[in-house]
N, C-alpha and C positions, 0 to 999 in steps of 0.2 A: 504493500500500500504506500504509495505515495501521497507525502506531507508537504500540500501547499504553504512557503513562504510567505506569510503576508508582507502585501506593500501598502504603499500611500493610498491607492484605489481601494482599498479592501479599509476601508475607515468608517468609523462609526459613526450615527448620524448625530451626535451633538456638534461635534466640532471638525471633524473630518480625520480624526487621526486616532490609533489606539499607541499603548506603551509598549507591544511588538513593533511600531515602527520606529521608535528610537533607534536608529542606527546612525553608524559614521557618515554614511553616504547625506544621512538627512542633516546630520552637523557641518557637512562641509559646505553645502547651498545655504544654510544658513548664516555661515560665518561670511560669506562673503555678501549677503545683503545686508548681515553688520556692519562689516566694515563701508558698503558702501555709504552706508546713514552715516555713520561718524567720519568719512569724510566731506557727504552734505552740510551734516552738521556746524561744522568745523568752516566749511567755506561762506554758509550761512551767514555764521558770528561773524564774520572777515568784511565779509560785502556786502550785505545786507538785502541779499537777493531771499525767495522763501527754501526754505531745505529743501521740499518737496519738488521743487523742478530743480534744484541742484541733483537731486536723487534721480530723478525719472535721466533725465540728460545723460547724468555718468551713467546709470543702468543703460541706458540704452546703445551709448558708444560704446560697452563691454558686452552687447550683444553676443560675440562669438562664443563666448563663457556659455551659453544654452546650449551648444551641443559637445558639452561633457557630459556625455553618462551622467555620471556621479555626481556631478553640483544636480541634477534634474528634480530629483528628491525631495533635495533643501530648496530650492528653489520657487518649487510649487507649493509645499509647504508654506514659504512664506506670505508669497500673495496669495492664498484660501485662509489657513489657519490664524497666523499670527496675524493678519488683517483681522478677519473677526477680533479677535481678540480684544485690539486694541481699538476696534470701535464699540466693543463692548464697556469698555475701561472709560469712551468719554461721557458716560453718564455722571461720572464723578464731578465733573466739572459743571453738571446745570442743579438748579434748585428753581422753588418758586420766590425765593426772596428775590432774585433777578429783576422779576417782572411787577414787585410792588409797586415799583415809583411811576410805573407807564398808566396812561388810564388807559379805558375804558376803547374809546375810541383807538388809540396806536395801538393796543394787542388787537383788535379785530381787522385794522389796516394791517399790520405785519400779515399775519393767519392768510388775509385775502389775496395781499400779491405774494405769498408764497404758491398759494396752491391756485392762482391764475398760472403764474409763471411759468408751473409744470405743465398747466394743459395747455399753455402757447408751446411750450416743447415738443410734447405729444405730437399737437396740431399740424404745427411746422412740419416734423419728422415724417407724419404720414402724407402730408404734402407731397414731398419731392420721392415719396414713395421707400422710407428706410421702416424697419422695426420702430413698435411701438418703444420697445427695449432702451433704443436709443432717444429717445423724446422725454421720457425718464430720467436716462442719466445726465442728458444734459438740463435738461427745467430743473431736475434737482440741484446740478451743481451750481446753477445760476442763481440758485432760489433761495437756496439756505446755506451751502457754508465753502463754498468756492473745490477745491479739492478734495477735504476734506468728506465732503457731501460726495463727492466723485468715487472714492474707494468705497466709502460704505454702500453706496447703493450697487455700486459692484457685485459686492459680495451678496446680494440677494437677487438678482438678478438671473434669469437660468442661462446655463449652459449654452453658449455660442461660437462658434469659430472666430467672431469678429470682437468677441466680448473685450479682449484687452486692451487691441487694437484702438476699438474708441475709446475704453479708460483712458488711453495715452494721452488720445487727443483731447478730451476735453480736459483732463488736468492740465495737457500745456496751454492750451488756450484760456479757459480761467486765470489762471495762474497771471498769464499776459495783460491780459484784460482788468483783472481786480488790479494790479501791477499802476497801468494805465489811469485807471480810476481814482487811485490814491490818490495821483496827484492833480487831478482836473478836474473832480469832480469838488476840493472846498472851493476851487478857485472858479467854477461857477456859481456855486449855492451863494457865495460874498458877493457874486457879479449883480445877480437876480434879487440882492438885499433881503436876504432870509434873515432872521434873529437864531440866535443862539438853539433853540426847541427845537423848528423846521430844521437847520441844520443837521442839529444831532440824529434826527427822526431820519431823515431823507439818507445820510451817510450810514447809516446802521443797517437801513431797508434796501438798498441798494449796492453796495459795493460787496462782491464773491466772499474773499476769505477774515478772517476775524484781524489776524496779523496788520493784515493793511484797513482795516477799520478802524482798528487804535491810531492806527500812523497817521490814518486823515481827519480824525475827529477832534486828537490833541495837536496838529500843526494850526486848528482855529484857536481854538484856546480849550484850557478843562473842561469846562463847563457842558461844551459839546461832546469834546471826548466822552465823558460819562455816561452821559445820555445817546449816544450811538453805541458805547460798546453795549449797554443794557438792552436796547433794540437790536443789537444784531446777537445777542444772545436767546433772546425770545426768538429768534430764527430759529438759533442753532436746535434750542428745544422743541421746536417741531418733527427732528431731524427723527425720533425712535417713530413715531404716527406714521410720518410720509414711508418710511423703513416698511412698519408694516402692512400701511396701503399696498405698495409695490408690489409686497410677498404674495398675499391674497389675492389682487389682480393677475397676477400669472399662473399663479396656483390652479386659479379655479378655468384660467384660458387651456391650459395646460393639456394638450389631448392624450400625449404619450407621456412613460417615464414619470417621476414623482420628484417634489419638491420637499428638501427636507425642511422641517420646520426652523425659524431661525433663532435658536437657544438664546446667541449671545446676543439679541436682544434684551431678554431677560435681563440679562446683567447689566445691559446700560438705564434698566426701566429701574430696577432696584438699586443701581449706585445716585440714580435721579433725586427716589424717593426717600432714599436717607439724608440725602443732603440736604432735604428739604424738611425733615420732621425732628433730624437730630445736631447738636452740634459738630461737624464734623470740624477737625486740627486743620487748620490751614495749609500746614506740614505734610499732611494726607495728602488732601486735595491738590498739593501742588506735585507730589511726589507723583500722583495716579496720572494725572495732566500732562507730567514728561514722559511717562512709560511709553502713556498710550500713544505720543508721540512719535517718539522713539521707534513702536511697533507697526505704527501706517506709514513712517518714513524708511524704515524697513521693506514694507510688504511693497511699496512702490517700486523701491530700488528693482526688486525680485520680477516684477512684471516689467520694467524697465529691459532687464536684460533677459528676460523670456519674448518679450515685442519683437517683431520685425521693423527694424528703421525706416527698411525702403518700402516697405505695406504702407508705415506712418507718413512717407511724407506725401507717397501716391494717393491721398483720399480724397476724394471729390470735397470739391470747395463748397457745396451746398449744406457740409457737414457743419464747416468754422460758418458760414453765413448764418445757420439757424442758435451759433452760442453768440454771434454777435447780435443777432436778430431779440435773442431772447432779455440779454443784456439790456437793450434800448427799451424793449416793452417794459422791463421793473424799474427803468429809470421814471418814462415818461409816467406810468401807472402812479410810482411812488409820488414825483411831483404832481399830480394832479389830485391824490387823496389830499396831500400836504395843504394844497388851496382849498378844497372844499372844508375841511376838516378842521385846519391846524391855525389857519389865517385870523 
């Protein structure tokens, strides 16, 4: 009788891996989407570009690294499992104290052009005739948390040939784009004579990643700053909802094959709710904030260098046209609640 070895595919359905697959081979794909985080990282702190497209970039220039045997393992590993992981991990970072100081009116404005945002995604997507798939990842990553948003809906998305391929792209194009925004976007809300509020409001609802929301909200003064990073955190806490919208919707489109359920949500819904009911050590909370970092700038790197370059750069432009597309609709959207609303 012969004794099947289990591998990475032979995984169980919480998280996609059992403790038969610890092996060397899955340490050495590993170690080197380490190392490649901690030289994003590092170049990061240097220039002041986001890790996350230092990461995707160097993964992708070390392309050739995909066809070792033996990184394949760790590799995949990283972008499935330890991605999960570490989107499970950012529940530690939301709470409802975030959302006290906002009224009434700006949580139903955020909520609204979040989930517009996604169905101009959709819309668009089905438009020029791509997966819904793709209409998702990008409205999501426009919508609520720039790349960030981009890996995790990733990971709940099914099974596709093309699936990484646009991860790529839309994390470099967010990436670009929120990049872009930082800096053009206080120096129209000052052009347009917005006060302090509409500013903060409009920069929090609008601009991709959280990184360059701080950068553009305190280049006006604090006062914005505060008030944008708390609005673009009520985004970010949309992010477990939309997660599970996703799952569901596919799930149930789903003809063949099965979806597995996605556990480590759980863990970002329960790191949410404690944050929110108990005192959590700041020390915690910052500690859980760098891991989970740490492990989606990881899991990028890993899909970085599992991508094909030359797939990425061949995409049809109607692909960037519907994240730029998507972009301008949350801007105009956002400015036009602002005046109804906010004036």
């Amino acid at each position: 009788m012969t004794i099947k070895r289990p591998t990475l595919r032979d995984s169980n359905r919480m998280f996609g891996w059992t403790a038969a697959n610890w092996e060397l081979d899955v340490w050495k794909g590993v170690a080197v989407a380490l190392l490649i985080a901690a030289a994003s990282t590092f170049l990061s702190d240097h220039y002041g570009v986001p890790k996350m497209l230092f990461a995707l970039l160097i993964g992708l220039s070390m392309g050739f690294l995909s066809e070792v045997p033996s990184l394949e393992p760790g590799l995949s590993f990283s972008a499935k499992t330890i991605l999960r992981v570490g989107v499970g991990l950012l529940g530690a970072q939301l709470g409802l104290g975030q959302v006290q100081a906002l009224g009434m009116a700006s949580v139903g404005g955020v909520v609204t052009l979040v989930i517009a945002t996604i169905f101009c995604g959709v819309a668009l997507s089905f438009l020029i005739g791509r997966k819904t798939a793709f209409g998702f990842l990008s409205g999501g990553a426009v919508a609520i948390c720039g790349a960030s948003a981009a890996l995790a809906l990733a990971s709940v998305l099914p099974q596709h040939p093309s699936r990484d391929k646009d991860t790529v792209l839309v994390v470099i194009t967010v990436t670009v784009l929120s990049t872009v925004a930082m800096v053009m976007y206080p120096i129209l809300f000052q052009a347009l004579n917005y006060g302090d509020v509409q500013s903060g409001f409009l920069i929090g609802a609008t601009i991709h990643d959280v990184a360059q929301v701080v950068g553009a909200g305190y280049s006006i003064n604090d006062e914005v700053g505060i008030a944008s990073t708390v609005v673009k955190m009520l985004r970010v806490a949309m992010l477990p909802l939309i997660l599970f919208a996703v799952h569901l919707w596919f799930r149930s489109s789903q003809t063949s094959g099965k979806m597995t359920f996605p556990w480590f949500l759980l863990t970002f819904a329960f790191l949410a709710v404690m944050r929110s009911v108990i005192d959590v050590p700041e020390s915690v909370v910052k500690f859980l904030a760098e891991l989970s970092q740490w492990l989606m700038v990881a899991a990028i790197s890993a899909i970085g260098v599992r991508s094909n370059l030359g797939a990425v750069l061949k995409v049809h432009p109607s692909l960037i046209f519907i994240l730029f597309a998507e972009t301008l609709f949350l801007l105009v959207f956002a400015i036009a609640f602002s005046k109804v609303f906010m004036d």
